[in-house]
Structure formats: C-alpha cells, structure tokens
N, C-alpha and C positions, 0 to 999 in steps of 0.2 A: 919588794917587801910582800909580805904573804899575808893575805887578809883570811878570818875564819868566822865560820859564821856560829850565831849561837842555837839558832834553832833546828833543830832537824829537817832536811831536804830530802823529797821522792827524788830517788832515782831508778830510772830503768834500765837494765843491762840484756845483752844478750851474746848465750855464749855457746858457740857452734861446735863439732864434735871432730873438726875435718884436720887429717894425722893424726887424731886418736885411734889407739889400737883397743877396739873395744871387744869385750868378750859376752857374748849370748847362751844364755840357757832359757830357750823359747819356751821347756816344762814346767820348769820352778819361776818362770816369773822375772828374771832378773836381767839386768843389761851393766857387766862390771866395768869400772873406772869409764863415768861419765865425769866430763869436764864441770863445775858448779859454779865456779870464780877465777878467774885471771887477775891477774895483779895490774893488767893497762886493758882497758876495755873498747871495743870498738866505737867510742865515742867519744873516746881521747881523754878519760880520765885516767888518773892512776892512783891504785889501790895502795897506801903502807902494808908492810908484811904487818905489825902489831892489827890493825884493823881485819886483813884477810885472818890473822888469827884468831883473833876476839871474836870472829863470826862464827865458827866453824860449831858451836854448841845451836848455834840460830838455825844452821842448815839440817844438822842433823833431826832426821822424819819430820821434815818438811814435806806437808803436800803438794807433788806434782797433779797439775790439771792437762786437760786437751784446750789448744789454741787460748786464744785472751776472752776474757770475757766481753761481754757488747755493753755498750757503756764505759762508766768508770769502771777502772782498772782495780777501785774495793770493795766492788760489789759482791754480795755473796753468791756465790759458785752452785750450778745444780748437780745435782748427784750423779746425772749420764758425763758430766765434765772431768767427774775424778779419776786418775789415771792411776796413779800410786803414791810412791811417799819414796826419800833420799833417805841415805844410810851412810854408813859405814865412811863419816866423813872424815877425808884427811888431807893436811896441806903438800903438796909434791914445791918444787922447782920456781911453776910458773902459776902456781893457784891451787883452788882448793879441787878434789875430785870426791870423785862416791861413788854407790851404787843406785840406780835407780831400779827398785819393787815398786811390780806395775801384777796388775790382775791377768792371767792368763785365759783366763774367759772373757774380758774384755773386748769391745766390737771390733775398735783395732789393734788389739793384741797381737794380730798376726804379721799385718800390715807392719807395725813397728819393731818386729822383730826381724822382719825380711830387711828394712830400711837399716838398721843399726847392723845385720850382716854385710849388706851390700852396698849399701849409698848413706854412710856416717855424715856426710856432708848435705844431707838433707834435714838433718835434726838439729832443734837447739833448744837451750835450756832460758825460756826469759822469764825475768822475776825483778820484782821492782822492789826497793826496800827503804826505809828511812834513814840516812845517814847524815853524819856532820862532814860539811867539807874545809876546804880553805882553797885559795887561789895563789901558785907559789908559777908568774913568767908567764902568766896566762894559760896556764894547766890548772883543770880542776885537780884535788889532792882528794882524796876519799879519805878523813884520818878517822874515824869513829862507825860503823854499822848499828844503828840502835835497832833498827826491826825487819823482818822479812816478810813483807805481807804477803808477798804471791809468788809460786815459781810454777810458769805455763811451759808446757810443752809445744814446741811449732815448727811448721816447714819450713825451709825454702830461709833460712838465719841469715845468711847473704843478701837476701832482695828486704826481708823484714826489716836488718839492721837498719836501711835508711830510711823508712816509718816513722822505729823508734827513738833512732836519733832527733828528730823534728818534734815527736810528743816531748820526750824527756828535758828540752829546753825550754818548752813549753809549759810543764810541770817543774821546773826545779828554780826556789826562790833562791839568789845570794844577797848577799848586801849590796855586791855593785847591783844587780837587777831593781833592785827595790829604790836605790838613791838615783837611777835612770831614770824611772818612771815616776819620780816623787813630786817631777812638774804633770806629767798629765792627770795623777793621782789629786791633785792638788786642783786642776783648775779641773775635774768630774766633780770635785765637791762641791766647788764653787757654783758651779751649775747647778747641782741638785740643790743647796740652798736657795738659789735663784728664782728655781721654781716653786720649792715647799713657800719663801716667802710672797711670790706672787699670788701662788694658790690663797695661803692664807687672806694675803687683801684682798683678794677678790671675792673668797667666802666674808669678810667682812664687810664688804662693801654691797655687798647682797644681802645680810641683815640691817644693812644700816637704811639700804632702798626700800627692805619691805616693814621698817616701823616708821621711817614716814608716811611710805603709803598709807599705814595705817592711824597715823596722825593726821594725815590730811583727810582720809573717807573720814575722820571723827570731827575735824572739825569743820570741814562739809553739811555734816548733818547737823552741828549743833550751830551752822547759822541755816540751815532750810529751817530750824524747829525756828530759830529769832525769827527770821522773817514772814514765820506765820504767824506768830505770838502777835507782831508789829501790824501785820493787815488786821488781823483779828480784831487787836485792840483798834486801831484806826475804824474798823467798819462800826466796831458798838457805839465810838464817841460820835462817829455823824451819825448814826439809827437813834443814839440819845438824843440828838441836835434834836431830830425828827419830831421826836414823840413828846420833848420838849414844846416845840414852836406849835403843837397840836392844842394844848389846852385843854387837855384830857381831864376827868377828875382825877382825881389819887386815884380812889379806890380801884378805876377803869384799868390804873398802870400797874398789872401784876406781873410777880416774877414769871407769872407762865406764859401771859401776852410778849412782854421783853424777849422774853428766849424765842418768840414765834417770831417777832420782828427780828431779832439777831441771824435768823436764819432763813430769810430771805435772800433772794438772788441777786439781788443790786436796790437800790435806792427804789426805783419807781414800783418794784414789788413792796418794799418795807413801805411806805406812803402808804400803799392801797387795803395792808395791813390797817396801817393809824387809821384810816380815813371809814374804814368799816366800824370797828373799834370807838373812833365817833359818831356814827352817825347812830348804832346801837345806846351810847352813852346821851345823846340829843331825843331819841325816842323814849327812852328810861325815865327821862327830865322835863317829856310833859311839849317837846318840840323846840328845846332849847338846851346849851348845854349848860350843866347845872354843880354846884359844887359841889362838894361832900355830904354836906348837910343838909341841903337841898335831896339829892335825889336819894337821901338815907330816910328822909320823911313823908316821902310820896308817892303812890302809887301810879302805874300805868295801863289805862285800859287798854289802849290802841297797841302796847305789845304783846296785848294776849295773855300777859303774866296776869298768875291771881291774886298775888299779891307784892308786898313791897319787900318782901326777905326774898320772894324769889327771880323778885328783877337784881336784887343783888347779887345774887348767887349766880345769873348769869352775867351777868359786865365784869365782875370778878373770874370769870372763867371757869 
C-alpha cells in the first residue's frame, strides 16, 4: 500500500552526463543537451512522467552555480559561484535535458569546456528541490516537484553520488521517518521538561532560601534590640533599687543625676555615683541628711555656697 506525504521533502539528486552526446561551442558560451532529470535517480527514487513534466517550467533559467555551497545547501550563493543558467528545456525518453549558458569569460570556462569535449563523465548537474513523495514497495515515488532551489555544477558525479546519497536521507522527512522517531522525539521532550522543571525548583527554592534568610537576620535583630531593651530595663530597676535604699532628698534625685547613675558601668560604679550625690546632699544639710524642706530653708557655710538657692542649684545638678 502506498503512503504519501503531505508536506513537501528536500531532495537531492545528481545527474551525470556519461553516454551523452554532448555538443560545445566554447565561443558563445554554451554546452547543448545536457542531461537535467531522469525519471529513476541514483538513489533509487523514481520520478512519474506527470511530475518530470510539471517541472520542466521550474528548470527552465534556472541558475547553475560551481560546486555546493559550504554549509546549508540554501544558503545564498556568492557571485564568483555563478556559472550560468539552463534553457531550452525539454522532456526526451529518459528525462528532462537542456542547455546549459555559462559565461565564456568565466575562470573555468575553459576547463569546462575541455571536460564536456573530452571527459562528459566528469561532469554532473546536482540540485536539490522540494517535492512530494509517496512510498509505493519500498521505493520512494517522486509524484509532485514544488521547488528548485539549487542546481550545482560538480566533479567526479560518481564518487559525489555516495555523499549525497547519505545527506539526502539525512534531509528528507516521510511519515514512516517521523512515526520512527516519535519515541525518541518523545522521551527528548521528556527530558527537556525534566530539566526546565528541575531548573524551575531550584530557582524556587533559591528564593525561597533567601527570604528566609531574610526573615531570620530580621528576626535576629529584633530579638538582639529585646534583649537590650530587657538588660536595659533590668539595670535601671536595680540603679532605682540603689538610689532608692540611699534616702536621698527628692530634690537630690534629678532626671540628670538618674541618667548619670543609669550609665554607669555595673552596680559598684552606680553606688559610688549615690554615695557622692549623698554626701553633697548631708553637706547642703548642715552634716546630716535632710528632707526637702529642711535643706530648701537653710543655708550652708562649710559648702562654700553663698547662699541657699545656690546650694540648691547644685544638688539639683
């Protein structure tokens, strides 16, 4: 049963000149009834005549180049590459032929006219084109030519055919090719999902490491600030103990004394604070420590002060 494909396939052909009786006019440029197309090609496909026919408007000035080009095969062509262009195309017996108009100034103009006098069987015409096929016994069937992309000029068609046979299988999609390969097609996918999702979790997983991190330095620091908050408060309530069990006047315990005790280095420095602090507040008082009222109404010689606002103004700080 014959399978047919719907898309169009590259194929590459190559078609040699060897038992053509070929005619040169090395003046004008021309080399008549070169071979273009066969109806079975050296790589075992075969052409229908309606397809070899249906091309024959595709061949006609078609540019011929020198050798293939490097790389892909449609790539654009440099201008020392152009050799000439096919004419005069028509279908014989066994395929389609022409003429090939090539430039007689041309580098190897000479060279190819001496080879097509003398050694036809060194010449071939390859050109790769897009076609529909079908599969009729395990023969390709060439039933459709949609395009000609390229027709190279080349040596040596004999040694070359086994090249291009190798690319062209290489190059040409059918449907059996494609339902072959549809398990390894299949588990390449599988793989590269495999990876986009690993990849994915592991960028995920890398944001999700660095806002912890970032939740942990925060709540790091927001118990370093508690635990100073906590000494802090702990040092003022025994510095108050202090200054408390001191029996200081009011007046002696100002917020600026406090803040001077508060920031003391340990306990026995905050004391020797209190303890100054009293003995200034027992001097104020006449050699004894005195309330409010007391040392708010009486002067002190023995501190020097001149009077009794300005013994206040120092115990007050």
């Amino acid at each position: 049963m014959a399978s047919k494909t719907s898309t169009p396939s590259r194929l590459t052909e190559i078609v040699d000149n060897r038992g053509v009786d070929l005619r040169v006019d090395a003046e004008a440029g021309v080399v008549f009834g070169v071979k273009v197309l066969g109806f079975k090609s050296s790589n075992g496909r075969r052409y229908t005549e309606s397809a070899v026919q249906r091309a024959i408007g595709m061949y006609e000035g078609a540019k011929v180049n020198i050798d293939h080009p490097e790389g892909a095969n449609d790539r654009p062509r440099s201008y020392g590459d152009r050799f000439g262009r096919l004419a005069n195309i028509r279908q014989a017996e066994d395929g389609l032929y022409g003429d090939l108009k090539y430039n007689p100034k041309h580098r190897l103009a000479e060279q190819f006219a001496w080879d097509a006098m003398n050694a036809s069987d060194n010449l071939g015409l390859s050109h790769n084109v897009m076609a529909r096929t079908s599969k009729s016994g395990g023969q390709v069937v060439v039933e459709e030519i949609v395009k000609v992309n390229s027709v190279d000029l080349v040596a040596d068609p004999a040694t070359t055919r086994g090249l291009f046979e190798h690319e062209e299988q290489s190059m040409e999609l059918t449907l059996e090719s494609v339902r072959a390969d549809a398990g390894i097609v299949k588990q390449l996918r599988e793989e590269w999902l495999t990876e986009m999702r690993a990849s994915d979790e592991h960028k995920a997983t890398q944001e999700q490491i660095k806002t912890l991190t970032e939740q942990l330095a925060e709540s790091k620091k927001k118990l370093d600030e508690f635990e100073v908050k906590e000494k802090l408060a702990a040092k003022k309530a025994t510095f108050d103990k202090l200054i408390s069990e001191s029996k200081l006047p009011d007046d002696a315990v100002t917020e600026i004394f406090r803040e001077q005790v508060y920031a003391a280095a340990d306990e026995a420095a905050a004391k020797r604070i209190i303890e100054d602090r009293a003995a200034i507040a027992k001097l104020a008082g006449g050699g004894k420590v005195q309330s409010r009222s007391q040392h708010v109404t009486e002067s002190v010689d023995a501190s020097g002060l001149s009077s009794h606002e300005d013994v206040l103004r120092f115990v007050r700080g």
